[in-house]
MIDOSE-1310 file (N, C-alpha, C; in nm, 2 decimals, decimal comma, always signed):
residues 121
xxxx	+0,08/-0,12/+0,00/+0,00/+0,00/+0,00/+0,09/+0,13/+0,00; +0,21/+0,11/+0,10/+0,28/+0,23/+0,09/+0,33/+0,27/-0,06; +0,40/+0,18/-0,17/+0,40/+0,18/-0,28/+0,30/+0,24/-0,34; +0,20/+0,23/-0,35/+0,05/+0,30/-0,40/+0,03/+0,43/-0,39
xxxx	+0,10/+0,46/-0,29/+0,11/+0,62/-0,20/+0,26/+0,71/-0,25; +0,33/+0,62/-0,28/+0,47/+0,67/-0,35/+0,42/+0,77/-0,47; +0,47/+0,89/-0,48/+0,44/+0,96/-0,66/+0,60/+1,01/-0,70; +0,61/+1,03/-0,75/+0,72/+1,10/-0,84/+0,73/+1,20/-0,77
xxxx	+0,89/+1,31/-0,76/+0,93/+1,40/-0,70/+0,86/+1,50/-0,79; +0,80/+1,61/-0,71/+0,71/+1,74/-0,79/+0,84/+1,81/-0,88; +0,76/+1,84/-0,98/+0,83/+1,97/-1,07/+0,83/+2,07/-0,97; +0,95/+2,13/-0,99/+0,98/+2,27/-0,90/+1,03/+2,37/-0,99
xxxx	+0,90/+2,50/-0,99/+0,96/+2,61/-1,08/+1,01/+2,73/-0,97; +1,14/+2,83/-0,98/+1,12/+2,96/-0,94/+1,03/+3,04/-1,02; +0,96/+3,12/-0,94/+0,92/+3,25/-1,04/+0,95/+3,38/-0,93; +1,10/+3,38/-0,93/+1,16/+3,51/-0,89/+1,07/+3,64/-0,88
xxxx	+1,07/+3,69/-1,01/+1,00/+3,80/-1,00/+0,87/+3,83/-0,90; +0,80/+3,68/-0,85/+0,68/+3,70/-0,76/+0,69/+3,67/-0,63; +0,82/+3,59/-0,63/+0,85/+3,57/-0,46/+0,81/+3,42/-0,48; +0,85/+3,35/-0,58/+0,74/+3,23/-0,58/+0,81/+3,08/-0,63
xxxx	+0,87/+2,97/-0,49/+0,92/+2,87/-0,57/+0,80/+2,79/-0,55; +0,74/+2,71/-0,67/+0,61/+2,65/-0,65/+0,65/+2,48/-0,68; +0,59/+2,38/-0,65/+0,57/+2,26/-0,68/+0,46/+2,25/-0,75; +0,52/+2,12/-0,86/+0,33/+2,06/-0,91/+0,38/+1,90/-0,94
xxxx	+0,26/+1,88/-0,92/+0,28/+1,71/-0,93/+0,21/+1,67/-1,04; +0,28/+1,61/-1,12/+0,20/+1,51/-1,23/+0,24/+1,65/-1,33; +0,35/+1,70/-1,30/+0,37/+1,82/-1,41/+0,31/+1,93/-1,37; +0,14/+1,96/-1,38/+0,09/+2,09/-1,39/-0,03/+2,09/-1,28
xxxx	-0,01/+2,01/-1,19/-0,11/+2,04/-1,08/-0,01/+2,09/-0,95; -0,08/+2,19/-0,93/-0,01/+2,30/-0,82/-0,01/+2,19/-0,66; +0,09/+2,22/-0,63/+0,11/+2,11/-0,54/+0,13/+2,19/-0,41; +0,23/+2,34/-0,41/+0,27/+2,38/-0,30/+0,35/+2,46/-0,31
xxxx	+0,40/+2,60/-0,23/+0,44/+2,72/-0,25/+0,55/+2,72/-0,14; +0,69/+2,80/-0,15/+0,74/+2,92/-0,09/+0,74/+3,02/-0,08; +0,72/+3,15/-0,05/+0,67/+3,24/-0,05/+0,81/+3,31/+0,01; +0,88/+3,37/-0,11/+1,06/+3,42/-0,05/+1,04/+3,60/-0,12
xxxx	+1,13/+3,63/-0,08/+1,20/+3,68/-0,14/+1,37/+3,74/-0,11; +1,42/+3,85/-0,24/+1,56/+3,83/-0,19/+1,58/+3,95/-0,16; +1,68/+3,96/-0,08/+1,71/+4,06/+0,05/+1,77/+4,19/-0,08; +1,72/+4,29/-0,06/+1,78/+4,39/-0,13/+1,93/+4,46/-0,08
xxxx	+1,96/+4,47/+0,05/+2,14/+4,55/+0,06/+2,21/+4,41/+0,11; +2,33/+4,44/+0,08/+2,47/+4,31/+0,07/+2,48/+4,31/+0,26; +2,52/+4,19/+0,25/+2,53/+4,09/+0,20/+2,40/+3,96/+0,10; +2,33/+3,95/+0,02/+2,23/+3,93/-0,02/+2,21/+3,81/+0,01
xxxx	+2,06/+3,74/+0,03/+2,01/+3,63/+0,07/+1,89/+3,59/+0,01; +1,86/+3,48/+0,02/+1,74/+3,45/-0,02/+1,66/+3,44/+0,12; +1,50/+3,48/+0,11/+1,45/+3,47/+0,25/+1,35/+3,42/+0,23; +1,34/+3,32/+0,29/+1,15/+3,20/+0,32/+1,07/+3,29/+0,42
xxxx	+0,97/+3,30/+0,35/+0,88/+3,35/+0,45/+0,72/+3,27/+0,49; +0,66/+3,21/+0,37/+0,61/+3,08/+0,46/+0,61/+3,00/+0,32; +0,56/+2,90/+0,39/+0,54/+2,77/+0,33/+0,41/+2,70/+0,31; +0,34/+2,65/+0,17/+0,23/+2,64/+0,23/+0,20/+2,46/+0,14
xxxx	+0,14/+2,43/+0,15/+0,12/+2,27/+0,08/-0,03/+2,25/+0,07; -0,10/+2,20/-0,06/-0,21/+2,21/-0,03/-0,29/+2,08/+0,02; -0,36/+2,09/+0,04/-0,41/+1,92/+0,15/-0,45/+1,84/+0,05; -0,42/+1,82/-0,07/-0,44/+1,69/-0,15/-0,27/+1,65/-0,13
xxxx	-0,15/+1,72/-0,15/-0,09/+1,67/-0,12/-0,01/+1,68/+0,00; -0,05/+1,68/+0,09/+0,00/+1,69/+0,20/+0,05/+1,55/+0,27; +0,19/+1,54/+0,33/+0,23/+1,38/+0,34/+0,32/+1,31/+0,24; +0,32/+1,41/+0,14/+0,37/+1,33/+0,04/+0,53/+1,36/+0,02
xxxx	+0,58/+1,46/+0,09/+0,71/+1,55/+0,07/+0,73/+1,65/-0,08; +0,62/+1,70/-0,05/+0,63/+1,84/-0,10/+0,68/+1,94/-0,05; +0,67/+1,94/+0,07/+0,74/+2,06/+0,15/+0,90/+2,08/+0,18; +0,91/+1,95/+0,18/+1,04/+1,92/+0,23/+1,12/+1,91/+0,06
xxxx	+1,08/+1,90/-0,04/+1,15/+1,89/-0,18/+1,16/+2,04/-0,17; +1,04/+2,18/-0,16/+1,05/+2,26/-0,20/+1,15/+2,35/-0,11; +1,21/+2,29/+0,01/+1,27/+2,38/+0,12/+1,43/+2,33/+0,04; +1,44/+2,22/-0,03/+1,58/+2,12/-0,03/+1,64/+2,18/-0,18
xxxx	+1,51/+2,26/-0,23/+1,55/+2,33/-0,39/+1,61/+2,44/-0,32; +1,54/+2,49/-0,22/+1,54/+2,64/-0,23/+1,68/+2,68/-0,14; +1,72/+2,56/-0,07/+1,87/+2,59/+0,00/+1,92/+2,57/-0,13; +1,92/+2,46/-0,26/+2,02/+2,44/-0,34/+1,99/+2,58/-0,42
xxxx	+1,86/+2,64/-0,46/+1,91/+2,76/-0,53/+1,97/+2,82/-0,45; +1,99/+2,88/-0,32/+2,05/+2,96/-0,30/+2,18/+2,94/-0,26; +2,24/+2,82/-0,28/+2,39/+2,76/-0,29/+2,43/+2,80/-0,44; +2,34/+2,76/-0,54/+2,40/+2,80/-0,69/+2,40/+2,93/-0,72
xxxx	+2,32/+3,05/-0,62/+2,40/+3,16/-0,64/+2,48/+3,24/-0,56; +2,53/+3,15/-0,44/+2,61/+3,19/-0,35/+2,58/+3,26/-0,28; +2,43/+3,26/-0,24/+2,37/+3,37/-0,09/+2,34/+3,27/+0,02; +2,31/+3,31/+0,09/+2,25/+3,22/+0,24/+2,11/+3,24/+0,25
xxxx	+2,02/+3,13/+0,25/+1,91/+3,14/+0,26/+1,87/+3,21/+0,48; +1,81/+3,28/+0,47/+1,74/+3,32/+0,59/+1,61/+3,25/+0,61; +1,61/+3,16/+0,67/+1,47/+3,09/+0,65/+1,39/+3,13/+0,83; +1,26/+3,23/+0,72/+1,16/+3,30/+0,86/+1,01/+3,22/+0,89
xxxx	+1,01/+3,12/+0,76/+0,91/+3,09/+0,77/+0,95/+2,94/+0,89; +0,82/+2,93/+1,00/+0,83/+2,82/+1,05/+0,85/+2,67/+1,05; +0,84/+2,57/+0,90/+0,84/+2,49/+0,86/+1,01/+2,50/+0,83; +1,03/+2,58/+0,75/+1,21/+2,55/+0,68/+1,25/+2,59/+0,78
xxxx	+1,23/+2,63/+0,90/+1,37/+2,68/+1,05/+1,33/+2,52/+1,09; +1,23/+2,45/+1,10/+1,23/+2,30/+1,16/+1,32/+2,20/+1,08; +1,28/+2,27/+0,93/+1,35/+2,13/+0,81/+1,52/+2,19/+0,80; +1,54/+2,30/+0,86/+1,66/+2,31/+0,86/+1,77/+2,25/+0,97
xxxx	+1,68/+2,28/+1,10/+1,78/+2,22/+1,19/+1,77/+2,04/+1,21; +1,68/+2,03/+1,12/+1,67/+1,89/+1,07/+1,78/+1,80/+1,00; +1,83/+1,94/+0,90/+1,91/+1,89/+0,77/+2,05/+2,00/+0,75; +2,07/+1,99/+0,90/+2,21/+2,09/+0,89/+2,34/+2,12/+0,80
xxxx	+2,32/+1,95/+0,73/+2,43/+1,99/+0,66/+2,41/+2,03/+0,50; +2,26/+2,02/+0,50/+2,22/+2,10/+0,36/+2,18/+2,24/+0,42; +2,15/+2,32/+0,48/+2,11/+2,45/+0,57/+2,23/+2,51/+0,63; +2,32/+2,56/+0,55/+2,39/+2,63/+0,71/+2,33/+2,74/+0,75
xxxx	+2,39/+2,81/+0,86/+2,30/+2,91/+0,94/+2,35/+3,01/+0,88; +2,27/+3,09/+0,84/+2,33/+3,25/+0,79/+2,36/+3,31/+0,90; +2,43/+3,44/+0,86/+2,50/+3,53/+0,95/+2,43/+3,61/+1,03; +2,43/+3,66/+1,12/+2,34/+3,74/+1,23/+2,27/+3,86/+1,16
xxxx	+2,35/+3,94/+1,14/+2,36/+4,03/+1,01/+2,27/+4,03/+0,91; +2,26/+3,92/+0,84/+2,17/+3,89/+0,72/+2,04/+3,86/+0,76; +2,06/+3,82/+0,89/+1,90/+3,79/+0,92/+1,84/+3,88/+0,96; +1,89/+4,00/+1,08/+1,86/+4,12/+1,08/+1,83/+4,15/+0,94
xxxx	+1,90/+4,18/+0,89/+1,83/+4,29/+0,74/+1,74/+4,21/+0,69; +1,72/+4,08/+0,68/+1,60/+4,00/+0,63/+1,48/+4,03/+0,70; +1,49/+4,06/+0,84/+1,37/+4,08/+0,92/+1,34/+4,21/+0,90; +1,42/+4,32/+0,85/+1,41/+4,47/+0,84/+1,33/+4,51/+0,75
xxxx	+1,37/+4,39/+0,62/+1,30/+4,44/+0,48/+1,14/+4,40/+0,51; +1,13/+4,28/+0,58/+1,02/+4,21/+0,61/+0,90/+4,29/+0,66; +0,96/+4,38/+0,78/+0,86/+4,46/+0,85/+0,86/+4,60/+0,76; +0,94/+4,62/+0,70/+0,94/+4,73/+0,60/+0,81/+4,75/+0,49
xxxx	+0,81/+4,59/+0,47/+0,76/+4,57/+0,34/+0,63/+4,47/+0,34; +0,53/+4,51/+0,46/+0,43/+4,40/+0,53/+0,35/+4,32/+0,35; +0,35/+4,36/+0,29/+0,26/+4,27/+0,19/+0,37/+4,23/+0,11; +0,49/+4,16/+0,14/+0,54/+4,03/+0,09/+0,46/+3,91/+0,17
x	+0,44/+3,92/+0,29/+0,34/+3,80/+0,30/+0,22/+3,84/+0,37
């Protein structure tokens, strides 16, 4: 039965420009959202601000694929993810050695833009 329950890893697109790494399963069904964006003054970062999965797939590791892209995008462009949202601070200290901790610094100014800028989330 667990077999039965197994699906294929979601397609994972960025859409930068909206704050938006999204999942879809079976190719074009919307499966699940991060909701980032990237830190405007240097040192620069990528920043999670939530996470959301929708309850058809929920259980299936959508969440945890879309947290495991979003450290590797921001390894391929050489920033430190700030992760604010409550799910990726759990899946990180979960998965330390894919997550390292950003700098104090960055997370401050991650929190600054954040409250600056209330309708990113």
């Amino acid at each position: 039965m667990a077999d039965e329950q197994r699906e294929a890893a979601p397609t994972i697109r960025d859409d930068r420009e909206k704050g938006r790494l999204e999942a879809y399963a079976d190719g074009d069904v919307f499966a699940g959202v991060i909701v980032y964006f990237a830190l405007d003054e240097a040192p620069h970062a990528l920043v999670a601000v939530h996470t959301v999965v929708e309850a058809d797939h929920e259980g299936r590791g959508v969440a945890g694929a879309l947290v495991r892209e979003f450290y590797a995008l921001a390894a391929r462009e050489g920033v430190p993810v700030v992760p604010l949202c409550p799910y990726v601070v759990k899946w990180a200290a979960r998965h330390p050695e894919e997550a390292p901790e950003p700098p104090a610094e960055v997370v401050r100014a991650a929190k600054r833009q954040l409250a600056a800028t209330p309708g990113l989330w």
